[in-house]
C-alpha positions in Angstrom: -3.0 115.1 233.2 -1.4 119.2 233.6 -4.8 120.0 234.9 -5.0 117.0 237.4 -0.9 117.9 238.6 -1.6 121.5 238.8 -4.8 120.5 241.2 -2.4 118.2 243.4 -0.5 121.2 243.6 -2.5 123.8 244.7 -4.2 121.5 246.7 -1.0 120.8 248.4 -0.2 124.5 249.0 -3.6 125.2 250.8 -3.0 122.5 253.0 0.3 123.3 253.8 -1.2 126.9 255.1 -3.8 125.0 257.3 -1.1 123.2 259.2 -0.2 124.9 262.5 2.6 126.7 261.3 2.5 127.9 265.5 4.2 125.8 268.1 4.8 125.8 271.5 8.7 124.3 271.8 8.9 124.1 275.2 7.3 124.6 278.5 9.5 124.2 281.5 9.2 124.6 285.1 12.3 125.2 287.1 13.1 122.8 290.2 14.2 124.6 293.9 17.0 125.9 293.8 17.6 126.1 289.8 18.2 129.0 288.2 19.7 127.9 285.1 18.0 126.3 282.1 19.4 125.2 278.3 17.0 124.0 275.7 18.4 122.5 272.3 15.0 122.5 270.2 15.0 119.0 267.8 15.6 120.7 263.7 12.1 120.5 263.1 11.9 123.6 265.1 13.3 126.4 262.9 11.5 129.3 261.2 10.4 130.3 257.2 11.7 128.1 254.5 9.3 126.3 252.6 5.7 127.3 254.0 4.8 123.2 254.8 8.1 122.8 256.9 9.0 126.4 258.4 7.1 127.8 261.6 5.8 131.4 261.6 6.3 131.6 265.2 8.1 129.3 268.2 7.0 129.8 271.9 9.7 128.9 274.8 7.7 128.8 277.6 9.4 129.2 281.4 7.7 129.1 285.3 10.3 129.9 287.5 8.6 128.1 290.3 10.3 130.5 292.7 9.0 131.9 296.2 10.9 135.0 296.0 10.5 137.8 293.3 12.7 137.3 290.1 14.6 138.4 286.8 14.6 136.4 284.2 18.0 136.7 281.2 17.0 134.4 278.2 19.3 134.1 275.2 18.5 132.6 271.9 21.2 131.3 270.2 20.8 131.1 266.0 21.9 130.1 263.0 20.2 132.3 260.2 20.2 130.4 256.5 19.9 133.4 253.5 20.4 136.9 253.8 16.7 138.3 253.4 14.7 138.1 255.9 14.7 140.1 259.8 13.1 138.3 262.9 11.5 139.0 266.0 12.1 137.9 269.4 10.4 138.9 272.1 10.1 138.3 276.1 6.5 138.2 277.6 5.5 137.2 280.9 2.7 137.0 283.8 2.1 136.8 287.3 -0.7 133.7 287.2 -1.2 130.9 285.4 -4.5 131.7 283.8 -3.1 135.1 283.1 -2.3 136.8 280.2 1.3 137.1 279.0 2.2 140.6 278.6 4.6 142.0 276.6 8.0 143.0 278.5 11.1 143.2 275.5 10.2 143.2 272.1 13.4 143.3 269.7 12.6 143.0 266.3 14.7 142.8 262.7 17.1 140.1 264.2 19.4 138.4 262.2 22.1 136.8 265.2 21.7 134.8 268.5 20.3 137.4 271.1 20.2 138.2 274.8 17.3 139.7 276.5 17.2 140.7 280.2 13.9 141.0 282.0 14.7 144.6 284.2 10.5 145.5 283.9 8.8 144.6 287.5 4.8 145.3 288.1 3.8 147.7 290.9 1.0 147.2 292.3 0.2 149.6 295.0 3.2 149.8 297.5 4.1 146.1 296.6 6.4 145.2 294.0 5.5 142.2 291.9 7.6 140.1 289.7 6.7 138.0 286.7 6.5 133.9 287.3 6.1 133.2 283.9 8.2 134.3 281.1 8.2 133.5 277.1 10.6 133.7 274.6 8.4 134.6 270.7 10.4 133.9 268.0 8.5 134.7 264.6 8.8 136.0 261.1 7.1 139.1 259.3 5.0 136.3 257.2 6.8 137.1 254.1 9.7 135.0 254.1 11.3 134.0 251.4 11.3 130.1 251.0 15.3 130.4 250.7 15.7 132.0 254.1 14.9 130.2 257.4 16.2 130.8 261.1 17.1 127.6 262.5 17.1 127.6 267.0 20.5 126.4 267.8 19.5 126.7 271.5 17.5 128.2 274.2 19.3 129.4 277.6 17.4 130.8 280.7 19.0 132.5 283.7 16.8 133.2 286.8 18.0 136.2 289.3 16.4 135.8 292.4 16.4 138.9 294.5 
């Protein structure tokens, strides 16, 4: 019977690894004339904890949807359970859809809400091009303790067209 439980239990933490412990949150696309955007993520969306419930990493996705070139200010707001464990979040973004995000802000051993503010603008010969899509990582080092966890209280974009 200890052999059988001790199975059930191993078997359970393997599978627990094989879940997608990656999510996509959100994906948004901004309507004329908005420029402002909150996101309150459900609290199955929060980071470490016990490996089968916590995410390693949450992607808040944005497309500005703007004819004009833009800045993008994105704060994630936080409540951080336990006292071990530093975050990461980071801004990407990308000119096309089929692009590849590329890495803009990367702020890492968070413990609080934080702002970031997109000042980084491509240049491209004598045109200057600005990012339509943006995303927020929010992630772990992949050694958190099962007693700490970052729980997203909220998401907040703020588009500067220029």
């Amino acid at each position: 019977m200890k052999r059988l439980i001790g199975l059930l239990f191993v078997f359970a933490l393997m599978s627990a690894y094989t879940f997608a412990q990656t999510a996509t949150v959100d994906s948004h696309t901004m309507r004329a004339g908005q420029t402002y955007y909150e996101f309150t993520p459900g609290a199955a969306y929060y980071l470490g904890g016990v490996a089968a419930v916590g995410y390693d990493t949450l992607y808040f996705e944005l497309l500005t949807n703007k004819n004009m070139p833009t800045n993008v200010n994105a704060r994630v707001e936080v409540t951080r359970v336990g006292t071990t464990d530093t975050y990461d979040i980071d801004l990407q973004g990308k000119i096309f859809e089929n692009g590849t995000y590329a890495a803009l802000l990367e702020s890492a051993a968070n413990t609080a809400t934080k702002e970031i503010a997109d000042t980084t603008r491509l240049n491209l010969g004598n045109v200057t091009k600005y990012y339509r899509y943006y995303r927020l990582i929010v992630n772990h080092d992949n050694a958190c303790a099962t007693t700490d966890s970052l729980v997203i209280d909220k998401v907040i974009w703020k588009i500067y067209e220029k």
